[in-house]
C-alpha positions in Angstrom: 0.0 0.0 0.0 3.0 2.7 1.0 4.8 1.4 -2.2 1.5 1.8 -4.5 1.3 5.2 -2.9 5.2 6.5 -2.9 5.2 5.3 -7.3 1.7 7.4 -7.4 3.6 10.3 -6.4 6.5 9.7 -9.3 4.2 9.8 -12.1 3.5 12.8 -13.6 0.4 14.0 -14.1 -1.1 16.5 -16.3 -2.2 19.7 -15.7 -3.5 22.6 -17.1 -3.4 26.5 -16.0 -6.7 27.7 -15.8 -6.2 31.1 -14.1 -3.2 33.2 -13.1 -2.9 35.6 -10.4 -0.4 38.8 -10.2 0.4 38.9 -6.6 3.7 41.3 -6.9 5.7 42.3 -9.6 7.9 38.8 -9.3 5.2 36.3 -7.7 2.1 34.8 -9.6 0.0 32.2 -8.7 -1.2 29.5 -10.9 -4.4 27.8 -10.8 -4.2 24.0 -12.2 -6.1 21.1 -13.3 -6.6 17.9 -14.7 -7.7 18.4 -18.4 -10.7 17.0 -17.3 -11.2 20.1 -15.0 -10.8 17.5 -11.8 -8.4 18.5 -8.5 -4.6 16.9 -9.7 -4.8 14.6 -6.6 -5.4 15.3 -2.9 -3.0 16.8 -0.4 -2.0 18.2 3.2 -1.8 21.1 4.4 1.9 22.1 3.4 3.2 19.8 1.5 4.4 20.5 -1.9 4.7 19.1 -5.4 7.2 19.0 -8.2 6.1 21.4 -11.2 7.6 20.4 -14.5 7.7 22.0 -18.1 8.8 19.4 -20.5 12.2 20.4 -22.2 13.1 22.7 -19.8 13.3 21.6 -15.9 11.2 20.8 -13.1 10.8 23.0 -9.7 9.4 22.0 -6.5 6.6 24.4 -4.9 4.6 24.8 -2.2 0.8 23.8 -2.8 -0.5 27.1 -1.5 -4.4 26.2 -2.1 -5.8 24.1 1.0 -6.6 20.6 1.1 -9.9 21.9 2.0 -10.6 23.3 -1.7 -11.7 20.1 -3.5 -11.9 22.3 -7.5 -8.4 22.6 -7.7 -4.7 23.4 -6.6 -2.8 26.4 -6.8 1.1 27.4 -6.4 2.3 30.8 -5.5 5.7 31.4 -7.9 8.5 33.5 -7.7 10.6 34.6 -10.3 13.9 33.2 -9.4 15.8 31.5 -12.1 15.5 29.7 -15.1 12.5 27.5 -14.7 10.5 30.2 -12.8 11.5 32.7 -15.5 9.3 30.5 -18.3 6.7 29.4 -15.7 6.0 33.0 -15.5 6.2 33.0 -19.2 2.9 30.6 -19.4 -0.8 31.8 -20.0 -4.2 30.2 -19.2 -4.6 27.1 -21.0 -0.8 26.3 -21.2 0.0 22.6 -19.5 2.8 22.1 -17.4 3.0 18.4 -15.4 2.7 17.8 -11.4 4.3 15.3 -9.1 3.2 14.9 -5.7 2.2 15.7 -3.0 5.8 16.0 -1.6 6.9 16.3 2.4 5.9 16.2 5.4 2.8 18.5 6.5 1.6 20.5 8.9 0.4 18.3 12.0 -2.9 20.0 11.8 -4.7 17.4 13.1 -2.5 15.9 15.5 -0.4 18.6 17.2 -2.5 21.9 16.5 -5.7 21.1 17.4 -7.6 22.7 20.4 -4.7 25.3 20.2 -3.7 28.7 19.7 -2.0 29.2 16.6 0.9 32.0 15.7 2.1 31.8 12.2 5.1 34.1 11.4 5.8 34.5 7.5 7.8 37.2 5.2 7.3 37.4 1.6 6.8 34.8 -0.7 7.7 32.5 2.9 3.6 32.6 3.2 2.8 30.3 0.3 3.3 26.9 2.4 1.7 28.9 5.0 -1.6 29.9 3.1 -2.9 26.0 3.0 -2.3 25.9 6.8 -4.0 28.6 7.3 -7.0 28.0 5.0 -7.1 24.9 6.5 -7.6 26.1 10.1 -10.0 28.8 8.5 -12.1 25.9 7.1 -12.3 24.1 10.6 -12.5 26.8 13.0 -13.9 25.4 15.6 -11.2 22.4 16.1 -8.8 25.6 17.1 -8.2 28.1 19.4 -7.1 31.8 18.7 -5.3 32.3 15.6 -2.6 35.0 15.0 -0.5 35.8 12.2 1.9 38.2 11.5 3.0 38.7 7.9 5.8 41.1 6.5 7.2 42.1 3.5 9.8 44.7 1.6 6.8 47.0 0.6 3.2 46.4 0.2 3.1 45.5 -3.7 5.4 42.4 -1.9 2.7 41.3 0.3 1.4 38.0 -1.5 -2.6 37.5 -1.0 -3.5 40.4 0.1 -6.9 40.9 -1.5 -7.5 37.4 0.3 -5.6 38.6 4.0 -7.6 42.0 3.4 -11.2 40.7 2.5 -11.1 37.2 4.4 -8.3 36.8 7.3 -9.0 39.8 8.8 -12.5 39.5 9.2 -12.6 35.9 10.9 -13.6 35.9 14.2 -11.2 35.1 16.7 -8.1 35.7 14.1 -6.0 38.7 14.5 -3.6 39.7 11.3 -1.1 42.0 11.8 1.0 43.5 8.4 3.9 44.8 8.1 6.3 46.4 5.7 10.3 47.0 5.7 10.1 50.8 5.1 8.1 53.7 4.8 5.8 53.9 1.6 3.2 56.5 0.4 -0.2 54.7 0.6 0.7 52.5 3.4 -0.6 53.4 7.2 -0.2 50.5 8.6 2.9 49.5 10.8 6.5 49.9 9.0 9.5 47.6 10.3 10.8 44.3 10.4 8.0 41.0 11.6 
């Protein structure tokens, strides 16, 4: 049964890019599915998957959608070299392939639950953090008080903020606190390091 599972994981499967989300000038999130518009396969909350272009290379990403959302799976991506370069390159309806899910993830149900929660993320470091999070969101009531305290170098760096803005915040019992590196016209919230 492991063994059936562990060569599940090493064939590639194939997906396609349905939407893509601008999150800052260098991240992007991808939207993906089978081409029969199905969920890849099923995941846990942080784990992460190998993302593949054939003829040019293979990166591993975090699986920033929850395990929760049964449409599809998404991966925050930041331009940082080669591969990411042409991932960034791709439009909706391009394929790319997907191994996975990769490594271990967050004890959600064994360790967090019944507690209080404080996630601490900078950057692009929310992306394994968003499934977590979403996660917890989904079943509220199996946790305690939930804080999270996000920074980043400016605020066109924050990733998901029109989620963080127009969701996190407005959970009960979740308190999100943003902050950027340095002073920036349009920003009045708090300025310094998380």
């Amino acid at each position: 049964e492991v063994k059936k599972m562990f060569n599940e994981t090493l064939i590639p499967k194939l997906g396609v890019i349905t939407d893509i989300r601008i999150d800052t000038p260098d991240i992007k999130t991808f939207r993906v599915v089978s081409p029969e518009g199905k969920k890849l396969f099923e995941h846990r909350p942080g784990q992460c998957a190998m993302v593949s272009i054939p003829g040019v290379g293979e990166s591993m990403f975090s699986i920033t959608s929850s395990p929760t959302n049964k449409e599809f799976m998404e991966f925050s991506i930041k331009k940082c070299g080669w591969v990411t370069e042409v991932i960034h390159s791709l439009e909706v309806g391009n394929q790319v392939t997907v191994r996975g899910p990769y490594g271990r993830n967050f004890p959600v149900e064994e360790d967090f639950k019944g507690k209080d929660l404080l996630f601490i993320a900078g950057g692009i470091g929310l992306a394994p953090l968003r499934s977590v999070i979403n996660y917890v969101r989904h079943y509220r009531e199996n946790y305690g008080k939930v804080v999270i305290v996000y920074g980043a170098r400016s605020k066109d760096d924050l990733v998901d903020i029109e989620e963080i803005q127009t969701e996190w915040v407005n959970e009960p019992n979740m308190e999100v606190y943003l902050t950027i590196d340095r002073p920036q016209e349009g920003w009045d919230g708090h300025v310094g390091f998380v």
